[in-house]
PDB file of N, CA, C and O in Angstrom:
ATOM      1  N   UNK A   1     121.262 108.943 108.914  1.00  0.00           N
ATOM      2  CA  UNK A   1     121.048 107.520 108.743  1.00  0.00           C
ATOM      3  C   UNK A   1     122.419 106.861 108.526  1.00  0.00           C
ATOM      4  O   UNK A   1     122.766 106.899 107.346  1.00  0.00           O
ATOM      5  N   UNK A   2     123.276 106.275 109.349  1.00  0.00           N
ATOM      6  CA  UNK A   2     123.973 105.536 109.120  1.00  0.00           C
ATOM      7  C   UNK A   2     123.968 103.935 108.030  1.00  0.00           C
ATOM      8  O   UNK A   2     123.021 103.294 107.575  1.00  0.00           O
ATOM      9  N   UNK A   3     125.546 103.718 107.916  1.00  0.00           N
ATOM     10  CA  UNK A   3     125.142 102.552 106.745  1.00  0.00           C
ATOM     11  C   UNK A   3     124.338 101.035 107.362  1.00  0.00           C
ATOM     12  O   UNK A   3     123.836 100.207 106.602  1.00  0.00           O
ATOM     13  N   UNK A   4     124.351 100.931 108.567  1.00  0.00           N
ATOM     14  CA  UNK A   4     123.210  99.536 109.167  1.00  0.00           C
ATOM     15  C   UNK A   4     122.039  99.870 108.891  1.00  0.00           C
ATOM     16  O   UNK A   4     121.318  98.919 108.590  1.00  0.00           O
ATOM     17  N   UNK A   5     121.511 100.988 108.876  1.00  0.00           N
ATOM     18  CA  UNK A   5     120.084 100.998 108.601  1.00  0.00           C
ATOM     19  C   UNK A   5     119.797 101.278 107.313  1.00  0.00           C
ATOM     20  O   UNK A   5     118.675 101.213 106.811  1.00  0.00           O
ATOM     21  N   UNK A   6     121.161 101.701 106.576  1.00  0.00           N
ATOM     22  CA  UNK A   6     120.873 101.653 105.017  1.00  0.00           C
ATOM     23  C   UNK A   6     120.814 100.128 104.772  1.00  0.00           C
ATOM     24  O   UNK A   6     119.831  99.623 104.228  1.00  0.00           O
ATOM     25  N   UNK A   7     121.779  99.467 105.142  1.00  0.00           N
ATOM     26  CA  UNK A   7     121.723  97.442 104.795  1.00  0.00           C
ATOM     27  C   UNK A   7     120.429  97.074 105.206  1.00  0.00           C
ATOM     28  O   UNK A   7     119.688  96.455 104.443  1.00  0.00           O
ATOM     29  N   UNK A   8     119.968  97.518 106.755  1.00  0.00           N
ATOM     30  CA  UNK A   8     119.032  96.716 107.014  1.00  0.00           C
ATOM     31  C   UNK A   8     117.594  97.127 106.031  1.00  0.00           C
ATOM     32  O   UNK A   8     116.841  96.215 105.689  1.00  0.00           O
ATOM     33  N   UNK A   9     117.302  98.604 105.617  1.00  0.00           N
ATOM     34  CA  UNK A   9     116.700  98.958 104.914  1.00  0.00           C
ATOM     35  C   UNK A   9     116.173  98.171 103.450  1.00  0.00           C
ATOM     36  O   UNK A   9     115.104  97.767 102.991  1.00  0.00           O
ATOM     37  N   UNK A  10     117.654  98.226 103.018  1.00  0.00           N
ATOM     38  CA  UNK A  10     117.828  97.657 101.534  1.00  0.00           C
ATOM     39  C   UNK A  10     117.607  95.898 101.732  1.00  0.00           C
ATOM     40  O   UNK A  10     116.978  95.282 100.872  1.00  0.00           O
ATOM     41  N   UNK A  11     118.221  95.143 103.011  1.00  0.00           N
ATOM     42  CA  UNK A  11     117.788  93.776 102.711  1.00  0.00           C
ATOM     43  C   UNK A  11     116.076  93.570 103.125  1.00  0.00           C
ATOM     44  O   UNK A  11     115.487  92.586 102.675  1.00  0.00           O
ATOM     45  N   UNK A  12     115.412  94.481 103.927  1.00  0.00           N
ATOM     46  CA  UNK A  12     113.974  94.130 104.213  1.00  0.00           C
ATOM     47  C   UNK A  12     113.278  94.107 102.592  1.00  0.00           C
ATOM     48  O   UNK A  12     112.459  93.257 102.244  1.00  0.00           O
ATOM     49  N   UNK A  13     113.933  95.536 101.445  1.00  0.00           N
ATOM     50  CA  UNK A  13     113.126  95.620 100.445  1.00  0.00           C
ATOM     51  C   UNK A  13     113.764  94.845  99.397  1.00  0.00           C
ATOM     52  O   UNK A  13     113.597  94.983  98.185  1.00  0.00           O
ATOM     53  N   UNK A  14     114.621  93.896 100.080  1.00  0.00           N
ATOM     54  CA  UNK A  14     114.791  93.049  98.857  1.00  0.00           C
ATOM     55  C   UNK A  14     113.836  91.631  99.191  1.00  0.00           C
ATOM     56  O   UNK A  14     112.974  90.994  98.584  1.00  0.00           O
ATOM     57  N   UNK A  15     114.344  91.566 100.171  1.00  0.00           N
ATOM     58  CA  UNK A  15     113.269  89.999 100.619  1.00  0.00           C
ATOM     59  C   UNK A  15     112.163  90.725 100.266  1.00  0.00           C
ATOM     60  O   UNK A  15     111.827  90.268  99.173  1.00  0.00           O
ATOM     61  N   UNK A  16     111.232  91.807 100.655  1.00  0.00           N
ATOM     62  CA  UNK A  16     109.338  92.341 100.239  1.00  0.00           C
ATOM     63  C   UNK A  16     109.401  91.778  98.617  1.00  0.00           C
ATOM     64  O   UNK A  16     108.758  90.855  98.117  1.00  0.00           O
ATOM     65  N   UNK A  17     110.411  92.676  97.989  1.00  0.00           N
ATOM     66  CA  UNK A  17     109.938  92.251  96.555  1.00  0.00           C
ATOM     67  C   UNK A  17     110.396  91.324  95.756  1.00  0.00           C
ATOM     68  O   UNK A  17     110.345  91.245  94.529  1.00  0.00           O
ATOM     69  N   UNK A  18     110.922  90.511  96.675  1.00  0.00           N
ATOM     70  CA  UNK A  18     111.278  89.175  95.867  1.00  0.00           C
ATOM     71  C   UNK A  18     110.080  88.056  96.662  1.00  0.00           C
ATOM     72  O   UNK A  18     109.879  86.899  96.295  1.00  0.00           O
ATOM     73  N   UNK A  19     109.446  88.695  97.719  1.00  0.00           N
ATOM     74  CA  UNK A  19     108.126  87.782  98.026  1.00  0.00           C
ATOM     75  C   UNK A  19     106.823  88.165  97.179  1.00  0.00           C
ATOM     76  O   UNK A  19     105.777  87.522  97.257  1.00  0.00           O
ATOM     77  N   UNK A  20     106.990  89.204  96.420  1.00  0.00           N
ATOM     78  CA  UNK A  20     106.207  89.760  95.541  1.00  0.00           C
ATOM     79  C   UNK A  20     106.142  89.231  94.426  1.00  0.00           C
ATOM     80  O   UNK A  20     105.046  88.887  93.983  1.00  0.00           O
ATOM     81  N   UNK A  21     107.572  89.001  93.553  1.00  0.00           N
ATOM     82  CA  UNK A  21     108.072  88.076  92.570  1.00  0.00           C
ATOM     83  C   UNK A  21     107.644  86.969  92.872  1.00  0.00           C
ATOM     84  O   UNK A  21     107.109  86.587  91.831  1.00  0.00           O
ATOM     85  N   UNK A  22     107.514  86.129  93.678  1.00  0.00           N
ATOM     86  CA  UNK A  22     107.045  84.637  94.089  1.00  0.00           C
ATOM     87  C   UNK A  22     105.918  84.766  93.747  1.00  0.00           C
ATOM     88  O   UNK A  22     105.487  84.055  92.839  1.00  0.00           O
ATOM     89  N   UNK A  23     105.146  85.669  94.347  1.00  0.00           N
ATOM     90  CA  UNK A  23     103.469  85.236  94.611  1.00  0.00           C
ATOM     91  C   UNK A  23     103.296  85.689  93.312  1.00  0.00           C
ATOM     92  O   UNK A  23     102.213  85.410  92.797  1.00  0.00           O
ATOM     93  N   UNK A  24     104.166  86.375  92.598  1.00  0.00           N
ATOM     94  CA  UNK A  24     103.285  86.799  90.910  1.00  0.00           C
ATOM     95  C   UNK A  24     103.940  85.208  90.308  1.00  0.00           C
ATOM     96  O   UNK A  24     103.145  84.428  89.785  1.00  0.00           O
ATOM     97  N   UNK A  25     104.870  84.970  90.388  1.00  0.00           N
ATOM     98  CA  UNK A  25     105.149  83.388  89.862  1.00  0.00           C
ATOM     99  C   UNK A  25     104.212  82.281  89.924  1.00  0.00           C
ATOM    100  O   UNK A  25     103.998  81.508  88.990  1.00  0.00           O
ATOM    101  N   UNK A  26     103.518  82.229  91.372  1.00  0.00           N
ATOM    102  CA  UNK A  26     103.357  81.048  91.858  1.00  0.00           C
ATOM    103  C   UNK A  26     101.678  81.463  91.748  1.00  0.00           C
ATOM    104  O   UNK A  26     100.848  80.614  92.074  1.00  0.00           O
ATOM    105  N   UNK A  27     101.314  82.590  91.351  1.00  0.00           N
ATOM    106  CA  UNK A  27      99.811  83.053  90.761  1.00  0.00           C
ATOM    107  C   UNK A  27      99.817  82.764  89.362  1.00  0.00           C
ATOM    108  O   UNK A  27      98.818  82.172  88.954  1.00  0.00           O
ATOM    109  N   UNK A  28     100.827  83.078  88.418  1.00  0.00           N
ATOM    110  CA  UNK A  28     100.656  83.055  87.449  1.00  0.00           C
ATOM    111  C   UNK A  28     100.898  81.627  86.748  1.00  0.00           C
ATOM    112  O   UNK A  28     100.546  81.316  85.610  1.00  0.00           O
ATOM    113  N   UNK A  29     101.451  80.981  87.508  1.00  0.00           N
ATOM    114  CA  UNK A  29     101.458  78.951  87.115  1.00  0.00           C
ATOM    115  C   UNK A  29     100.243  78.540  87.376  1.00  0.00           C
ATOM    116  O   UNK A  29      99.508  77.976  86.566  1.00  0.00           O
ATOM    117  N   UNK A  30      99.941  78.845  88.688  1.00  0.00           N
ATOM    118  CA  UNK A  30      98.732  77.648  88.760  1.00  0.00           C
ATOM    119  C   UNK A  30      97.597  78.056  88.641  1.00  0.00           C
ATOM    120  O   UNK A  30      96.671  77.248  88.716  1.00  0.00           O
ATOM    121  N   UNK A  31      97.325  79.576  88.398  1.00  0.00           N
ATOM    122  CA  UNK A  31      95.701  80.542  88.073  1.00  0.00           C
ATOM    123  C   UNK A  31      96.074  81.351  86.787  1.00  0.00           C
ATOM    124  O   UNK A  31      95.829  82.524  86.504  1.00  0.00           O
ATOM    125  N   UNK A  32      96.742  80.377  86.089  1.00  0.00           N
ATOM    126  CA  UNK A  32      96.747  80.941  84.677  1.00  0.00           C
ATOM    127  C   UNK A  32      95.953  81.180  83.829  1.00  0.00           C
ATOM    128  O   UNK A  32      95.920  82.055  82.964  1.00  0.00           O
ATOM    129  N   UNK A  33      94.944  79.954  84.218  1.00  0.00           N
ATOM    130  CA  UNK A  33      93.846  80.199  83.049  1.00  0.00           C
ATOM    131  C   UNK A  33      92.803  81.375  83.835  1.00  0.00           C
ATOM    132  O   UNK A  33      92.159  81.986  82.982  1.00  0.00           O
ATOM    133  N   UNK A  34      92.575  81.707  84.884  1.00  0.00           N
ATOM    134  CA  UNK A  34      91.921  82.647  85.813  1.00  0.00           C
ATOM    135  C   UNK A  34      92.010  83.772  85.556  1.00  0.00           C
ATOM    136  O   UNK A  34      91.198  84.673  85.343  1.00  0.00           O
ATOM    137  N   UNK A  35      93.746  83.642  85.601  1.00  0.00           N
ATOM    138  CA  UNK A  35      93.930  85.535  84.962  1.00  0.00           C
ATOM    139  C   UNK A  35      94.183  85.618  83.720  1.00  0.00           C
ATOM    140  O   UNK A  35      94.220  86.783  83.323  1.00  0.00           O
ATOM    141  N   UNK A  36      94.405  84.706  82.819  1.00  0.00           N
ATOM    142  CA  UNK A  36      94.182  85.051  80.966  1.00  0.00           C
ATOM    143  C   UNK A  36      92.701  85.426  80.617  1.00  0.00           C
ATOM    144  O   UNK A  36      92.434  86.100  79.622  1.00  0.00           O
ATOM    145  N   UNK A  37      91.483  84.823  81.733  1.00  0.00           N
ATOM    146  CA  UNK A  37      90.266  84.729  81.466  1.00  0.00           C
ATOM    147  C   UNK A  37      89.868  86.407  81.692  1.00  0.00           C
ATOM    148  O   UNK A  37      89.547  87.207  80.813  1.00  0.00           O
ATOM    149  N   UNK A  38      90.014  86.670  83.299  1.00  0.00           N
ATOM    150  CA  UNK A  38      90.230  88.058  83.703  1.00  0.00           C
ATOM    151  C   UNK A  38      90.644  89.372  82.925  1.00  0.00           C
ATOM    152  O   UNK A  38      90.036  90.442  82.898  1.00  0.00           O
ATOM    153  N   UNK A  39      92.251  88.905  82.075  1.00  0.00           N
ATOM    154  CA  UNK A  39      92.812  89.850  81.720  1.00  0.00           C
ATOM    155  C   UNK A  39      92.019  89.979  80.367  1.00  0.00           C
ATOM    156  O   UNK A  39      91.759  91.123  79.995  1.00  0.00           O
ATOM    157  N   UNK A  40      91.571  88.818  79.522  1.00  0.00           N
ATOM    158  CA  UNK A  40      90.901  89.297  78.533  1.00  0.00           C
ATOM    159  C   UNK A  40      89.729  89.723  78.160  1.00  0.00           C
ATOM    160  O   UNK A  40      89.437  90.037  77.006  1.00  0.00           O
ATOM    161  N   UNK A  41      88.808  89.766  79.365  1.00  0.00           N
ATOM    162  CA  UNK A  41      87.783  90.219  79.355  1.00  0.00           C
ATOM    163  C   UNK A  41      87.754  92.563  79.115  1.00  0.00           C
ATOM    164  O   UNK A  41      86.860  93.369  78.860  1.00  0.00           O
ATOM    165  N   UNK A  42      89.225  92.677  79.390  1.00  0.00           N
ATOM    166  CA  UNK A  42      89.601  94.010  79.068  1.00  0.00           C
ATOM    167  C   UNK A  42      90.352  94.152  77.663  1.00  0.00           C
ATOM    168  O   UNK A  42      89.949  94.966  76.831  1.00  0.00           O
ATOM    169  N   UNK A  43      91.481  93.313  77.425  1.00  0.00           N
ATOM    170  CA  UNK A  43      91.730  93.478  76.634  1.00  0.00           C
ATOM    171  C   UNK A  43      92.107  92.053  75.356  1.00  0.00           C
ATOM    172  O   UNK A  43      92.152  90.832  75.508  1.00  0.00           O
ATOM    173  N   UNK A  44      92.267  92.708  74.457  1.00  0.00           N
ATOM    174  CA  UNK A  44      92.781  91.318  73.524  1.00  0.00           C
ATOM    175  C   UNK A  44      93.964  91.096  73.083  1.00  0.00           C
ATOM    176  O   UNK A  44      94.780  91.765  72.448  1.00  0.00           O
ATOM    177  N   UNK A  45      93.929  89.560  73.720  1.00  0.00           N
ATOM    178  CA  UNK A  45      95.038  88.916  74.126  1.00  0.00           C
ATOM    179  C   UNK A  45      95.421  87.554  73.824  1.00  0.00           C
ATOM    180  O   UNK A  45      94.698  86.719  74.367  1.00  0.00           O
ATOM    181  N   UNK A  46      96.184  87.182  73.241  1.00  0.00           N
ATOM    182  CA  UNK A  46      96.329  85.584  72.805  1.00  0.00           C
ATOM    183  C   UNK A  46      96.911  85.176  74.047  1.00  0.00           C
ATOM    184  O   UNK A  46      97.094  85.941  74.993  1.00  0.00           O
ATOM    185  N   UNK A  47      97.253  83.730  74.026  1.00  0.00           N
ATOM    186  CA  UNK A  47      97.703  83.300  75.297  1.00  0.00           C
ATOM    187  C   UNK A  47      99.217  83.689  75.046  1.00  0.00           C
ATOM    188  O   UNK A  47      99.803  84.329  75.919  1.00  0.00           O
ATOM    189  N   UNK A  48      99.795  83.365  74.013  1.00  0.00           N
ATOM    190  CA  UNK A  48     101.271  83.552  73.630  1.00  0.00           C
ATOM    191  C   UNK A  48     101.441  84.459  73.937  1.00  0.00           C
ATOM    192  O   UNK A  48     102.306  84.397  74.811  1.00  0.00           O
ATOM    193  N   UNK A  49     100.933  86.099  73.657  1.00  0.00           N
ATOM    194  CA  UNK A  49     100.942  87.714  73.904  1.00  0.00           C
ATOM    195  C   UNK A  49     101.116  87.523  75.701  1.00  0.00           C
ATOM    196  O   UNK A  49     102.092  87.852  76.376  1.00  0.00           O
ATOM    197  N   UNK A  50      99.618  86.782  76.246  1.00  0.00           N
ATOM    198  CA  UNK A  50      99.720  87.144  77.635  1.00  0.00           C
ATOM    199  C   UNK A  50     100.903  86.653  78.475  1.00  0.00           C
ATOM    200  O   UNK A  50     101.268  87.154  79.539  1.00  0.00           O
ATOM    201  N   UNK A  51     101.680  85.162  77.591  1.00  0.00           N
ATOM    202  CA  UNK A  51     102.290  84.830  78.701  1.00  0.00           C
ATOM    203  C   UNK A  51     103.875  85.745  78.506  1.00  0.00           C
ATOM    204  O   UNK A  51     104.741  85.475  79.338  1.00  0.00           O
ATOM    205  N   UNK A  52     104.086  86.406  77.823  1.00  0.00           N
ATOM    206  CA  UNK A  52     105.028  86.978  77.164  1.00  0.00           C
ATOM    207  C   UNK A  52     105.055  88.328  77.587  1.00  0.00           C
ATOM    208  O   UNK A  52     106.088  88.857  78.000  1.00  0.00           O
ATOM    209  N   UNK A  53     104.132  88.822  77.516  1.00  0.00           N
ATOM    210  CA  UNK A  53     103.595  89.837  78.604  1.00  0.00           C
ATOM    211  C   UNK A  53     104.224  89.610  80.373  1.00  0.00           C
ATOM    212  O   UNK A  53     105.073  90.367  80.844  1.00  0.00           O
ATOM    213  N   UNK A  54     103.821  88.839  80.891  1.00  0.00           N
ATOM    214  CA  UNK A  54     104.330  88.381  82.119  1.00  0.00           C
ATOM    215  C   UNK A  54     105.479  87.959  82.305  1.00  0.00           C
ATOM    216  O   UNK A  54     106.209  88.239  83.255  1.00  0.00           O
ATOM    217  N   UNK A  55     105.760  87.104  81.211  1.00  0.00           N
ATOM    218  CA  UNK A  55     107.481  86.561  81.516  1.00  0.00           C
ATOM    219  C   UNK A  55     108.501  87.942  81.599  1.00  0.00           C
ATOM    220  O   UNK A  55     109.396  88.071  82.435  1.00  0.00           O
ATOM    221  N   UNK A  56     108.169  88.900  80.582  1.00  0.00           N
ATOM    222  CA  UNK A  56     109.095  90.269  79.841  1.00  0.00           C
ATOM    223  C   UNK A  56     108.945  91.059  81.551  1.00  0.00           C
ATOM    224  O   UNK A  56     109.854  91.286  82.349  1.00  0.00           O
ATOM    225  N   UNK A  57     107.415  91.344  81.693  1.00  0.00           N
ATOM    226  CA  UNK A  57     107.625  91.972  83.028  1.00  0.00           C
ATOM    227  C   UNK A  57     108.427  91.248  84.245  1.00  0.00           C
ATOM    228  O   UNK A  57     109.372  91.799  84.809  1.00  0.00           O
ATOM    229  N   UNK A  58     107.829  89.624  84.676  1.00  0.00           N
ATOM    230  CA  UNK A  58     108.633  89.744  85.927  1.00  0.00           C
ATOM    231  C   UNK A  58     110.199  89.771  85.564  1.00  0.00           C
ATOM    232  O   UNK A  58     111.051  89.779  86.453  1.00  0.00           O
ATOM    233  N   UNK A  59     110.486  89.784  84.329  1.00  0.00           N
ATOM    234  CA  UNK A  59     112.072  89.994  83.982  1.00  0.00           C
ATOM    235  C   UNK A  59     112.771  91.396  84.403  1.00  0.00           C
ATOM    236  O   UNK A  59     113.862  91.482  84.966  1.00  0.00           O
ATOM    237  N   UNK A  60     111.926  92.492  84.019  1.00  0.00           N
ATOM    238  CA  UNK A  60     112.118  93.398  84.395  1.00  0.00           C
ATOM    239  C   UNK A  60     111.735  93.409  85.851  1.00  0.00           C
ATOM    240  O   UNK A  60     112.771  93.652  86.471  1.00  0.00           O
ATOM    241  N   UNK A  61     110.961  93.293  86.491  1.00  0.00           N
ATOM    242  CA  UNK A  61     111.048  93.416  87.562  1.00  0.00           C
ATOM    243  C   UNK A  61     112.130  93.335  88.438  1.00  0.00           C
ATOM    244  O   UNK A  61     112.663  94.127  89.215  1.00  0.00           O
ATOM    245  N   UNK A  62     112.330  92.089  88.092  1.00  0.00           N
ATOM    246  CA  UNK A  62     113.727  90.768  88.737  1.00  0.00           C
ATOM    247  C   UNK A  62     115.006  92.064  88.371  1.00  0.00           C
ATOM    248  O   UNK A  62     115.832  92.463  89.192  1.00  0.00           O
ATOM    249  N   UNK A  63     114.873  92.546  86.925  1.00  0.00           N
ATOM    250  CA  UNK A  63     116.079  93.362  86.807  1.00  0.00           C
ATOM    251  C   UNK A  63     116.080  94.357  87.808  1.00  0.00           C
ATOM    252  O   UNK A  63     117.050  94.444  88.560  1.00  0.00           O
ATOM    253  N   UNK A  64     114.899  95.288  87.936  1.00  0.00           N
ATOM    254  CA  UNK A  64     115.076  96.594  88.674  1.00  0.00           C
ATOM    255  C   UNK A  64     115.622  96.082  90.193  1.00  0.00           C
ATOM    256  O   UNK A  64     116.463  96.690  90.856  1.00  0.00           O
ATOM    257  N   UNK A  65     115.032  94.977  90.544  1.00  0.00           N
ATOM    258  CA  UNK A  65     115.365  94.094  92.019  1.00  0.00           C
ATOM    259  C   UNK A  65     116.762  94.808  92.160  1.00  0.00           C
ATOM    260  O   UNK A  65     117.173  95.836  92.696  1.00  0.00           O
ATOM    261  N   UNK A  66     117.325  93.715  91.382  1.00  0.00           N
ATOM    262  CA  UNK A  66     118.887  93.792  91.640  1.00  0.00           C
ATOM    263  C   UNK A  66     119.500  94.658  90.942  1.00  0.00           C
ATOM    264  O   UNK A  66     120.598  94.322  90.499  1.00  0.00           O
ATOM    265  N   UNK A  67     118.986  96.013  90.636  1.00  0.00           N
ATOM    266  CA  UNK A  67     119.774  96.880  90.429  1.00  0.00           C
ATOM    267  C   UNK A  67     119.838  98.034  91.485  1.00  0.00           C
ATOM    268  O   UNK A  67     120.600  98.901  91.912  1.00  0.00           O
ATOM    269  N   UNK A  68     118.593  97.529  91.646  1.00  0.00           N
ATOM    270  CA  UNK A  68     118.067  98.841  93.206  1.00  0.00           C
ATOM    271  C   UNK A  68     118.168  98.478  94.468  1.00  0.00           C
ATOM    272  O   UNK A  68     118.185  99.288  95.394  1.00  0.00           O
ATOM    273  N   UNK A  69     118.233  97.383  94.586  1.00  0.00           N
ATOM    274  CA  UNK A  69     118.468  96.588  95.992  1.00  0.00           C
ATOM    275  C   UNK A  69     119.727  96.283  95.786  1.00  0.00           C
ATOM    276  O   UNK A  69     120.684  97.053  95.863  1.00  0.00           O
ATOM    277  N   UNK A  70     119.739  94.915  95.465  1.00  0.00           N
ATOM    278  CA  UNK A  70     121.052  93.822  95.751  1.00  0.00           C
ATOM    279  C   UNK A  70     122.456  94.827  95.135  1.00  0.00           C
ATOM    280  O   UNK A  70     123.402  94.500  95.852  1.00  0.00           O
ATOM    281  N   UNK A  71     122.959  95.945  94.060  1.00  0.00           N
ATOM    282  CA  UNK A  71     123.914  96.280  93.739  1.00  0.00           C
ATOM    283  C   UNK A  71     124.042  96.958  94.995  1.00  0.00           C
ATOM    284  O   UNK A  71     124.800  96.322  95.728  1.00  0.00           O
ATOM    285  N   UNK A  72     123.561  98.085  95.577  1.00  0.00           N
ATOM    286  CA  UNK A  72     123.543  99.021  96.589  1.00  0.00           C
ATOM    287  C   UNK A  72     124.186  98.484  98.059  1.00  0.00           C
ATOM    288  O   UNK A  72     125.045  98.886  98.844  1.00  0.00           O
ATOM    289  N   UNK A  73     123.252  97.327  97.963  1.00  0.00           N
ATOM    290  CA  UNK A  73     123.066  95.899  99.223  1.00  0.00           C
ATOM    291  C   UNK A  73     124.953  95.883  99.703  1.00  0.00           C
ATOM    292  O   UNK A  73     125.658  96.295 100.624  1.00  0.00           O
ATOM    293  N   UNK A  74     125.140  94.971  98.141  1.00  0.00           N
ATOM    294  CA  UNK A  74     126.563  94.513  97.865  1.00  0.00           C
ATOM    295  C   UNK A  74     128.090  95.737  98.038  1.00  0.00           C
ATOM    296  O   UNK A  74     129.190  95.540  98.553  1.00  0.00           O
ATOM    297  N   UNK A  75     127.475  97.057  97.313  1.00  0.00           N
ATOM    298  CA  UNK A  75     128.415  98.080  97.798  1.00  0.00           C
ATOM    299  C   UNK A  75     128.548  98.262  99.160  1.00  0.00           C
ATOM    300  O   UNK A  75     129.724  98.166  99.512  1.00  0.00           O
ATOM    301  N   UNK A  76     127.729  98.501 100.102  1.00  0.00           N
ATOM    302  CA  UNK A  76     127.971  98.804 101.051  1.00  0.00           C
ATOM    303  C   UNK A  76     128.523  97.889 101.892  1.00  0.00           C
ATOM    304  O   UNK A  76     129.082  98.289 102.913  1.00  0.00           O
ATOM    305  N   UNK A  77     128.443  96.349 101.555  1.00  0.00           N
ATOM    306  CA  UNK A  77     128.881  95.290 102.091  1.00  0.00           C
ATOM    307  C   UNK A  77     130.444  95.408 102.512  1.00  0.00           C
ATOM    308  O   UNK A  77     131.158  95.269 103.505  1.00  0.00           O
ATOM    309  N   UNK A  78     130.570  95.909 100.509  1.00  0.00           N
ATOM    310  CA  UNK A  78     132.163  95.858 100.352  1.00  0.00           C
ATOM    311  C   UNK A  78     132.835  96.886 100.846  1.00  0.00           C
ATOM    312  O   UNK A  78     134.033  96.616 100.754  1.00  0.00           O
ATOM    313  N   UNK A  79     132.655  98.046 101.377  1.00  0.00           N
ATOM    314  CA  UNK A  79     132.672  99.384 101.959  1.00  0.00           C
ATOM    315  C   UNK A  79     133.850  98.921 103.627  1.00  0.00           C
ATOM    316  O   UNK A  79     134.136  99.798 104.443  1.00  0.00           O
TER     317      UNK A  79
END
């Protein structure tokens, strides 16, 4: 595998999971009360817990992004 198909590799799975990050954003603004309703029917959950819950994850998420994609992305750029 040469390094173009490592770039092209690494930028397809950065755009996938940063369209992933969106749709959990843009689910979790406007069907908030949908999935607090959802999520607590399993477990118990204040709204403060749930949204804190979500913010902490897509943070992490966002982190692993650009540690696994975009650093890798950027080395090979600079290469």
């Amino acid at each position: 595998m040469n390094t173009d198909a490592i770039k092209a590799l690494l930028l397809y799975s950065l755009a996938f999971n940063y369209a992933i990050l969106t749709i959990w954003f843009v689910v979790f603004s406007f069907a908030h009360d949908w999935m607090y309703r959802l999520h607590s029917r399993w477990f118990r959950l204040s709204v403060e817990v749930f949204d804190a819950i979500h913010y902490g994850s897509m943070a992490l998420y966002k982190v692993g992004v650009l540690l696994l994609n975009v650093a890798p992305l950027i080395a090979l750029w600079l290469i």
